[in-house]
Backbone as a chain_set.jsonl record, in Angstrom:
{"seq": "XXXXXXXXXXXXXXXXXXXXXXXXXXXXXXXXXXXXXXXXXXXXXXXXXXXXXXXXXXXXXXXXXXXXXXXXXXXXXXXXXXXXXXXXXXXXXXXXXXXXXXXXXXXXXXXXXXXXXXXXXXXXXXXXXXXXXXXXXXXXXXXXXXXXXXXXXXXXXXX", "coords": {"N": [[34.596, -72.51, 86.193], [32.374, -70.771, 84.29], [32.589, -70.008, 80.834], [33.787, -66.725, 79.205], [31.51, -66.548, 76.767], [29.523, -68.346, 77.373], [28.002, -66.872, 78.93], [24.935, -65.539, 78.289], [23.707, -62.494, 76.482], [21.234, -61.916, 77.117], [21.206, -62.863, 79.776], [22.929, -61.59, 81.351], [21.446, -58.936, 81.018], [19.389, -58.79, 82.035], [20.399, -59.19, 84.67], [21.545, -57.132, 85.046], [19.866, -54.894, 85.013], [18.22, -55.647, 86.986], [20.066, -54.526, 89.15], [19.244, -51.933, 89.907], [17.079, -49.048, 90.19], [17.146, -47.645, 87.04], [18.09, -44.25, 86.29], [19.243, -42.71, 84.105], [20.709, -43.841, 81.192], [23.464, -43.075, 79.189], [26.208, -42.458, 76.939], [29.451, -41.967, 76.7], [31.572, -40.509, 74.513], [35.078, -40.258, 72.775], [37.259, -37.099, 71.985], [39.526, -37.967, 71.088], [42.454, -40.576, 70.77], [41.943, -43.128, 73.047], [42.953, -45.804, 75.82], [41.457, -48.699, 77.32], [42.35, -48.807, 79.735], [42.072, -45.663, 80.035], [39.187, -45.407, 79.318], [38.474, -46.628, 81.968], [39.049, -44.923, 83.809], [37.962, -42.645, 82.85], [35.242, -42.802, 83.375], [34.344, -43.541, 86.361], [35.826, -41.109, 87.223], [33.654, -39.621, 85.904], [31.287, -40.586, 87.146], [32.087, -39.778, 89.796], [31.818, -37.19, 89.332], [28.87, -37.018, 88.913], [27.611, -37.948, 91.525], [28.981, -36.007, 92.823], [27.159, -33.957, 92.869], [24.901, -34.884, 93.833], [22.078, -35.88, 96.987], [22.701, -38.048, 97.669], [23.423, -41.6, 97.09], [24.634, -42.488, 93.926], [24.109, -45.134, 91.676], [25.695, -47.319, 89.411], [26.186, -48.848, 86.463], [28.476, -49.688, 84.011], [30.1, -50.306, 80.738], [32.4, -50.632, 78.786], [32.929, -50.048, 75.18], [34.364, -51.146, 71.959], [34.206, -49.449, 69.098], [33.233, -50.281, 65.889], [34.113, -49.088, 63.492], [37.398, -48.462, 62.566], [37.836, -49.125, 65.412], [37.671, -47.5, 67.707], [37.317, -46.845, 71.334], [34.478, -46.442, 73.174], [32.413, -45.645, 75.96], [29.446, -46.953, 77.528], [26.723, -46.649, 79.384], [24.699, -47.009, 82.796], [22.152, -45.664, 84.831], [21.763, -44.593, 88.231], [19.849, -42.728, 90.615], [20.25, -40.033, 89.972], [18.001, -38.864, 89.256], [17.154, -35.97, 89.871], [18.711, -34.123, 88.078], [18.796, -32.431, 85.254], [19.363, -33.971, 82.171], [19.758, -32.907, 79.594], [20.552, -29.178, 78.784], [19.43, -28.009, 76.628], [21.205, -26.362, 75.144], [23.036, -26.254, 72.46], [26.481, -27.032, 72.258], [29.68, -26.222, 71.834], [32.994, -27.949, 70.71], [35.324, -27.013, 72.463], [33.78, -26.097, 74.774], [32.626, -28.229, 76.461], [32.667, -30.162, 79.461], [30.736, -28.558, 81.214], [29.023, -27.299, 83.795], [26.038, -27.662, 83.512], [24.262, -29.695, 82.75], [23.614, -33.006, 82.613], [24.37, -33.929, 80.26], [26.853, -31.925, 79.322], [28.238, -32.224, 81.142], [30.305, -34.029, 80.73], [33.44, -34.271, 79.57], [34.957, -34.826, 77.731], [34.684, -35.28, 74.924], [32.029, -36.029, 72.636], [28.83, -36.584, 74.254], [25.698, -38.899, 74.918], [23.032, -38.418, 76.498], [19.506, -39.725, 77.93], [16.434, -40.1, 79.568], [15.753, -42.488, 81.303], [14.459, -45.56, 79.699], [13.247, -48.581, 80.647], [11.55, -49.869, 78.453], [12.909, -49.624, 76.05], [15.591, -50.905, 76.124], [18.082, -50.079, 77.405], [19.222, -51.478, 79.821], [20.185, -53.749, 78.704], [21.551, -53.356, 76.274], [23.511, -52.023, 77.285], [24.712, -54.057, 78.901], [25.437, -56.159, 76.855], [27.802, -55.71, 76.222], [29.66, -57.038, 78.193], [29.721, -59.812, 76.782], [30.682, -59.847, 75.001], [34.09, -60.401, 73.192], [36.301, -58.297, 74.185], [35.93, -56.635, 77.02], [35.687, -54.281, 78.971], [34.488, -53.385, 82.656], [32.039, -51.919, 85.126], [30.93, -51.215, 88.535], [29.437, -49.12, 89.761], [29.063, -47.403, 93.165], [27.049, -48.445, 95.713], [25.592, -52.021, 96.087], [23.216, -52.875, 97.874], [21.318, -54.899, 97.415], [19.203, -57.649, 98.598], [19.798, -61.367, 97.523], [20.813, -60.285, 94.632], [23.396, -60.342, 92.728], [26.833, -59.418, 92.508], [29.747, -58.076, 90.956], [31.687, -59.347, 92.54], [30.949, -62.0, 92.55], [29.79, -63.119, 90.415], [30.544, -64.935, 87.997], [32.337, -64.835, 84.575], [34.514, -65.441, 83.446]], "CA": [[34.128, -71.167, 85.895], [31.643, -70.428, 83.104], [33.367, -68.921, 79.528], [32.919, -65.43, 78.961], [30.583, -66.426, 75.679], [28.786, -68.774, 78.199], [26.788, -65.543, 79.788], [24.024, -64.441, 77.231], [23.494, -61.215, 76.678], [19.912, -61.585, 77.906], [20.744, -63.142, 81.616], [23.432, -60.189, 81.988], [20.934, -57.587, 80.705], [18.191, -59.102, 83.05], [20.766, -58.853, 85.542], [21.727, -55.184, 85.237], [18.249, -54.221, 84.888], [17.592, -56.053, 88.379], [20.484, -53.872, 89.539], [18.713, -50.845, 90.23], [15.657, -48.278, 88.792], [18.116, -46.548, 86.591], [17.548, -43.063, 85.721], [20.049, -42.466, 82.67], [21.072, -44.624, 80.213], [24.625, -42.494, 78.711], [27.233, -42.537, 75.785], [30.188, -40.825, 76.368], [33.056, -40.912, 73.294], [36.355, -39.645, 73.351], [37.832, -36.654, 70.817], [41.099, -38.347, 71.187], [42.356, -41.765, 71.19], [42.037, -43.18, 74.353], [42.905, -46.8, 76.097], [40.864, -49.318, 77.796], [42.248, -48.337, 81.388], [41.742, -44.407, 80.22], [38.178, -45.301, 79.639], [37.722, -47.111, 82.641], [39.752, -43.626, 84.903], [37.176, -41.582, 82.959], [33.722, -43.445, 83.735], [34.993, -43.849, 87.349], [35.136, -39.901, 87.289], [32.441, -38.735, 85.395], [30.331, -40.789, 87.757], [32.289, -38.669, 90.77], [31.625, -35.765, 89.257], [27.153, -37.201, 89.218], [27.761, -37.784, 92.544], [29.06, -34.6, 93.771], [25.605, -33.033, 92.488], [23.239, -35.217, 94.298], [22.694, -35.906, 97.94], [22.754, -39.644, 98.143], [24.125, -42.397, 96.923], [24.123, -43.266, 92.949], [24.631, -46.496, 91.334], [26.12, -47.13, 88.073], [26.786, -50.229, 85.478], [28.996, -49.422, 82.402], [30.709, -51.096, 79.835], [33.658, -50.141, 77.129], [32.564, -50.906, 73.508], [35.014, -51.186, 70.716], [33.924, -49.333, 67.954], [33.135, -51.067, 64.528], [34.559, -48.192, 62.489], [38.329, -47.774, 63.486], [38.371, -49.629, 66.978], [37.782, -46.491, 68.617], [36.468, -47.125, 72.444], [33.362, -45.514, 74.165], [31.544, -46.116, 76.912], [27.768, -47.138, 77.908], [26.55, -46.376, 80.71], [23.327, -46.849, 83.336], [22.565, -44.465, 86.284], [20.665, -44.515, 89.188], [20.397, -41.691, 91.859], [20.733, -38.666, 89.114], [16.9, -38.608, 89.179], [16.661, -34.329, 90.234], [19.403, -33.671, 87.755], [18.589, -32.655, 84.001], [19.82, -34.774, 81.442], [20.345, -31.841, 78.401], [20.438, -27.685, 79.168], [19.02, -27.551, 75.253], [22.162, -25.389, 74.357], [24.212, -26.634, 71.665], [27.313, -26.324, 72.471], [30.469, -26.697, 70.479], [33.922, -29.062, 71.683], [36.261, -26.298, 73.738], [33.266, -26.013, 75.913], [32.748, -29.201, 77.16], [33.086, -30.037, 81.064], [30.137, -27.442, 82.021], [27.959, -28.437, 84.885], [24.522, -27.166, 83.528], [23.439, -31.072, 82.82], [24.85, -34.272, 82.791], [25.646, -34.221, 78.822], [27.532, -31.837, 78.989], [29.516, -32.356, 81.868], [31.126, -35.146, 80.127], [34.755, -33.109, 79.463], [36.375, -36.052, 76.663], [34.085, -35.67, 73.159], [30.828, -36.242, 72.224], [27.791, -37.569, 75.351], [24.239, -38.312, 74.687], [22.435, -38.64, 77.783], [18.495, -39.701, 78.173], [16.308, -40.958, 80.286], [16.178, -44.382, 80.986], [13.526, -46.443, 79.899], [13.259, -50.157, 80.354], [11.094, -50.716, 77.441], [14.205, -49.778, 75.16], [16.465, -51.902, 76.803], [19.093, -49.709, 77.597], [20.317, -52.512, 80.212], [20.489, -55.111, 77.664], [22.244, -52.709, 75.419], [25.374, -51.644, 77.811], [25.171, -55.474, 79.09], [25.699, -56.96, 75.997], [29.604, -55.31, 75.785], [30.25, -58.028, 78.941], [29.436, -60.873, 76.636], [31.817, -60.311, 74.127], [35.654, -60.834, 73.82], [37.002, -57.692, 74.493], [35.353, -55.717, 77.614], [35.798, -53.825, 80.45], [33.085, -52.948, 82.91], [32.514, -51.847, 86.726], [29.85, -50.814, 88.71], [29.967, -47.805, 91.092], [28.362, -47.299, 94.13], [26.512, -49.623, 96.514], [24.504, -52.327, 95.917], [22.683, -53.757, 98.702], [19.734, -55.89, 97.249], [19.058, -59.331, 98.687], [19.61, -61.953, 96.049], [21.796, -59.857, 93.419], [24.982, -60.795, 92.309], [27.958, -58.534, 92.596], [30.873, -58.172, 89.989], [32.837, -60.203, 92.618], [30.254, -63.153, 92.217], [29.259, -63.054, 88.912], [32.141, -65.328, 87.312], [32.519, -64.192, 83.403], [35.798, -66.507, 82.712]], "C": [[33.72, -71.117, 84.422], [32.91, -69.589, 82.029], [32.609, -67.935, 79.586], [31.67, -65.459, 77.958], [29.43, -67.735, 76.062], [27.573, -68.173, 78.429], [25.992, -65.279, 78.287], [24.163, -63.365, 77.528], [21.719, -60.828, 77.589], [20.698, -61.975, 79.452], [22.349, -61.88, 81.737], [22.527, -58.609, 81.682], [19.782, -57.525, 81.926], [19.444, -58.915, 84.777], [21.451, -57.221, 85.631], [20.245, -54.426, 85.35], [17.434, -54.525, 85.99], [18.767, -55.26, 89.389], [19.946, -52.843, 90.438], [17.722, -49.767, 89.569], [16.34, -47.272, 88.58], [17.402, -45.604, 86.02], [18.007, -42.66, 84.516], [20.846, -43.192, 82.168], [22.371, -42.707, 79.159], [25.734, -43.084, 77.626], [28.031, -41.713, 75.657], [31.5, -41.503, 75.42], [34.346, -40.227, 73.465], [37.135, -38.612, 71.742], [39.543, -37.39, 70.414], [41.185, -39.869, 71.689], [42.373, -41.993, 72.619], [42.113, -45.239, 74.616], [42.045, -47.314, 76.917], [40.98, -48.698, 79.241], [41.997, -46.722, 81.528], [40.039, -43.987, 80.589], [37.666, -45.74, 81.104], [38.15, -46.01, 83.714], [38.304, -42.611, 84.037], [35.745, -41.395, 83.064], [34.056, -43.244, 84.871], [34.933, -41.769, 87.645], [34.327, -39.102, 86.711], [31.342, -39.161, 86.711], [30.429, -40.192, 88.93], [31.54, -37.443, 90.722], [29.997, -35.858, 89.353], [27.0, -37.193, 90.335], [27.908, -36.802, 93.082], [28.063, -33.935, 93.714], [24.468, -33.331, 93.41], [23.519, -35.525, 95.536], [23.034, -37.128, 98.645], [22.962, -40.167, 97.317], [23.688, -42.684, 95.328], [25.011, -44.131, 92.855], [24.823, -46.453, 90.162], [26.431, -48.726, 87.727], [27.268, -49.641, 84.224], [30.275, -50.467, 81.998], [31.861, -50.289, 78.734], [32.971, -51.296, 75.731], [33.768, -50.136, 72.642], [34.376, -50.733, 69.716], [33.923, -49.856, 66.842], [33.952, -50.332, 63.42], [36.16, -48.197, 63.429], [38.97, -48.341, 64.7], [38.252, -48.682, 68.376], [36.901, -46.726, 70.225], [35.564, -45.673, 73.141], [32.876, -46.249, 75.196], [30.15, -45.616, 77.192], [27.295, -46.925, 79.244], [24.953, -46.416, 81.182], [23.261, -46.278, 84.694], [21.577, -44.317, 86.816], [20.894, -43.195, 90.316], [20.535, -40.291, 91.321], [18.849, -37.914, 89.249], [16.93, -36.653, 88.687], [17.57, -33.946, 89.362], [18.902, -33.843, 85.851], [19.505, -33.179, 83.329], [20.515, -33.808, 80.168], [19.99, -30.715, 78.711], [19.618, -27.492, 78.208], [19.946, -27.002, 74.769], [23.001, -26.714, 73.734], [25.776, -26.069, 71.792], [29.031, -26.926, 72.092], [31.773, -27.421, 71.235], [34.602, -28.122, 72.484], [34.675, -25.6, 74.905], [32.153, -26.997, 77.038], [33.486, -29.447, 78.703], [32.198, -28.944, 81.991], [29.591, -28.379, 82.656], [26.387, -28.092, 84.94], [23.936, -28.29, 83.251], [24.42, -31.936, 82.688], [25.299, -34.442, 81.696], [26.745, -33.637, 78.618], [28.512, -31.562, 80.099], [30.797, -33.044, 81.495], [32.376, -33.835, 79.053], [35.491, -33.42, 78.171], [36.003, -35.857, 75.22], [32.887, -35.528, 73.49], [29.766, -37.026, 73.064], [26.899, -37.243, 74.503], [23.847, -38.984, 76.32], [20.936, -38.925, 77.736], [18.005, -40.165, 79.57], [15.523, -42.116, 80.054], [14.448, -44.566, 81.479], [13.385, -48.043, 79.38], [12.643, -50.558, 79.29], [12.069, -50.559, 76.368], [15.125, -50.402, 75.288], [17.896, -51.518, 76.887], [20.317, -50.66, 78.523], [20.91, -53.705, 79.547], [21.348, -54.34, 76.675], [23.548, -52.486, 75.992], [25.772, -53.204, 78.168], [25.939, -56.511, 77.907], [27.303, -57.33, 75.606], [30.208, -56.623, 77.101], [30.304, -59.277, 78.2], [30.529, -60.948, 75.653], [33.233, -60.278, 74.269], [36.382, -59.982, 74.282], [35.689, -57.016, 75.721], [36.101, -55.438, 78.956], [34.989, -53.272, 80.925], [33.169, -53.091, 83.717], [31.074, -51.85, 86.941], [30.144, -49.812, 89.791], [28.839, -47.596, 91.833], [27.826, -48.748, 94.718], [25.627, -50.409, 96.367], [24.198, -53.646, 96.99], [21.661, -54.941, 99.144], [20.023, -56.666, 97.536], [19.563, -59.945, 97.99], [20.239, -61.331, 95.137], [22.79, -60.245, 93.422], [25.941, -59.686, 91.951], [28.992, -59.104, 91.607], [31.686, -59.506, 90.871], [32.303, -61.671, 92.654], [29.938, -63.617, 90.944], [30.165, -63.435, 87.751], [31.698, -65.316, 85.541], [33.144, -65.257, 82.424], [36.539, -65.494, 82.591]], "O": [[34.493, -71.355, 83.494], [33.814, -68.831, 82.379], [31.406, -67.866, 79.837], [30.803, -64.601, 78.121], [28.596, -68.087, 75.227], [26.443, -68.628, 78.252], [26.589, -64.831, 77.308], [24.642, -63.008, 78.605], [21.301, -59.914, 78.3], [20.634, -61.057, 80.27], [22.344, -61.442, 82.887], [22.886, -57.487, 82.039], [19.409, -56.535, 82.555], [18.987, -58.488, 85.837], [21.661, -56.505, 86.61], [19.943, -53.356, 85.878], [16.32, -54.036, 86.182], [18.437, -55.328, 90.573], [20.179, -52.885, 91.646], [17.669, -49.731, 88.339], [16.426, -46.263, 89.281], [16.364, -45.792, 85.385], [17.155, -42.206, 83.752], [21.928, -43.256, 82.752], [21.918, -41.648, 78.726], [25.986, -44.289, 77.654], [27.892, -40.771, 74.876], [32.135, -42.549, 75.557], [34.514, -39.595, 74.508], [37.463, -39.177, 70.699], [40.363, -37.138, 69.531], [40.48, -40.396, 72.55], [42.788, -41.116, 73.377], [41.509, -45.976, 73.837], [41.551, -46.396, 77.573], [40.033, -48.197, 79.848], [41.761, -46.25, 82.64], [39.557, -43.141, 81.342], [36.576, -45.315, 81.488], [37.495, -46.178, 84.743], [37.681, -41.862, 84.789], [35.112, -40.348, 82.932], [34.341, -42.054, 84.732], [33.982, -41.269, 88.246], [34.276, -37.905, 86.992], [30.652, -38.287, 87.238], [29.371, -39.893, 89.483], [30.896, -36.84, 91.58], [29.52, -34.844, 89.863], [26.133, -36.377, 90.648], [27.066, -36.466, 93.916], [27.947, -33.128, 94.635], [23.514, -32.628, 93.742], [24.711, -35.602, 95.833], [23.484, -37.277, 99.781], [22.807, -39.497, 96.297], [22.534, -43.087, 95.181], [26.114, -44.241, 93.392], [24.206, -45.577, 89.556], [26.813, -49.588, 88.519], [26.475, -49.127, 83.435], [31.064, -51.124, 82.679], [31.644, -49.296, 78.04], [32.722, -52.478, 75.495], [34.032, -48.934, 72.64], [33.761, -51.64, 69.156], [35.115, -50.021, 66.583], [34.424, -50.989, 62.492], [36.198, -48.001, 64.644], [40.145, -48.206, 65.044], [38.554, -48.919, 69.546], [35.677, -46.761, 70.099], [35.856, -44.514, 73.437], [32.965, -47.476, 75.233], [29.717, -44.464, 77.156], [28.03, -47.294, 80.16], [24.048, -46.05, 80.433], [24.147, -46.388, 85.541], [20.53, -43.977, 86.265], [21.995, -42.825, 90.725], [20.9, -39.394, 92.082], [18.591, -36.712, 89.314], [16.776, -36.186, 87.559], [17.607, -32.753, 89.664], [18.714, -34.909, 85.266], [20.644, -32.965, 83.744], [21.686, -33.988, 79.836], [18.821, -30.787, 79.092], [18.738, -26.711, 78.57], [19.767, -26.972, 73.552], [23.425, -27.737, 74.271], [26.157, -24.937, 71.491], [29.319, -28.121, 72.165], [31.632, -27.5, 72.455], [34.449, -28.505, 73.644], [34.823, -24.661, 75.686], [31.344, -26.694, 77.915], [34.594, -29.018, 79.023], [32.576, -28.502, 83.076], [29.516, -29.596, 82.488], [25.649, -28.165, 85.923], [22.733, -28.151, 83.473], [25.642, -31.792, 82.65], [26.404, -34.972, 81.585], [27.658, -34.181, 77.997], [29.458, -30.783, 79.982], [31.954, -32.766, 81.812], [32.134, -32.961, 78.22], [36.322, -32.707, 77.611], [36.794, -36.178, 74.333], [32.567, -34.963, 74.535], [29.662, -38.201, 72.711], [26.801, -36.291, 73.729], [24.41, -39.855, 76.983], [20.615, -37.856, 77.216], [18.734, -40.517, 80.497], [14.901, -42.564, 79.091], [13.691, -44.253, 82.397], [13.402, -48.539, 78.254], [13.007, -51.669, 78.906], [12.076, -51.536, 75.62], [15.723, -50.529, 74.22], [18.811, -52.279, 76.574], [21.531, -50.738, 78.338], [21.882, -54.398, 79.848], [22.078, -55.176, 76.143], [24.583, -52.699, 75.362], [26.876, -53.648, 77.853], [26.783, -57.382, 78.113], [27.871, -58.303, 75.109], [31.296, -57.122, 76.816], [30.957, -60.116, 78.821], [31.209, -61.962, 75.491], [33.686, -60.133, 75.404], [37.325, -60.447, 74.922], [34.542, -56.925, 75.284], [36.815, -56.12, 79.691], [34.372, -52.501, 80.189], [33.941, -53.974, 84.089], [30.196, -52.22, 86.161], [31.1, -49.865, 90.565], [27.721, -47.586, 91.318], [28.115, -49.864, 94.287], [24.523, -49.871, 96.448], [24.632, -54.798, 97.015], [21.319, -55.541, 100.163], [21.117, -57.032, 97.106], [20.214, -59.167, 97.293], [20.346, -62.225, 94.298], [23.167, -60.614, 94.535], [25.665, -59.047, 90.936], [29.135, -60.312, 91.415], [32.195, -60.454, 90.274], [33.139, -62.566, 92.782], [29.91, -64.828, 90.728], [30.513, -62.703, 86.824], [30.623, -65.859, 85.288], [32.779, -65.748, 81.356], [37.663, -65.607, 82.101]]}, "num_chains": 1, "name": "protein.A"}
């Protein structure tokens, strides 16, 4: 089995990006410390809560990044299936009212989201991929993926 610093960051970005035609590329942070398995309970339901909105099936790839400042963890995120759902209301809106459901930024309940949409020439999949290559990560994928030829988390040996 390949070392984790084996995988480039390109052939995991090229493989998230053959994933699925993601619609939002996401950054949600946390006002409060939070651990590796908190981030990975609150990706896991934020992406519930995208789901409950739409009427079929999305797909997701995210990653935990270690902050440079601090150590503080966030998570990256890529999203398929949100398409019909706006990305920002325009309202600014300040931290005790976080968790609304007027777009997907600010559903995010924990701190600080940015939400866009996703475009491959920025390389948003090469950007959340990259957190698999280095020494610390954690990273899932949610929902179904049925393509031919792709490689699934439980194929896709890391080290």
């Amino acid at each position: 089995m390949p070392h984790r610093g084996s995988v480039s960051k390109e052939q995991m970005g090229a493989w998230v990006e053959r994933l699925s035609a993601w619609d939002v590329f996401c950054t949600w942070t946390f006002a409060r410390l939070v651990t590796a398995n908190g981030c990975v309970y609150w990706a896991n339901r934020m992406l519930d809560k995208f789901q409950s909105r739409v009427a079929f099936p999305i797909r997701a790839f995210w990653a935990v990044e270690c902050g440079p400042v601090g150590g503080l963890l966030h998570i990256h995120s890529v999203v398929s299936g949100v398409a019909g759902l706006q990305c920002y209301c325009g309202e600014r809106k300040q931290p005790g009212k976080w968790g609304d459901d007027c777009c997907l930024l600010h559903m995010w309940p924990c701190g600080y989201a940015r939400v866009f949409e996703y475009d491959s020439r920025l390389g948003a999949s090469f950007y959340v991929a990259k957190y698999v290559t280095k020494d610390f990560s954690e990273w899932g994928l949610y929902g179904h993926f049925p393509q031919a030829g792709v490689q699934t988390a439980s194929n896709f040996h890391l080290g």
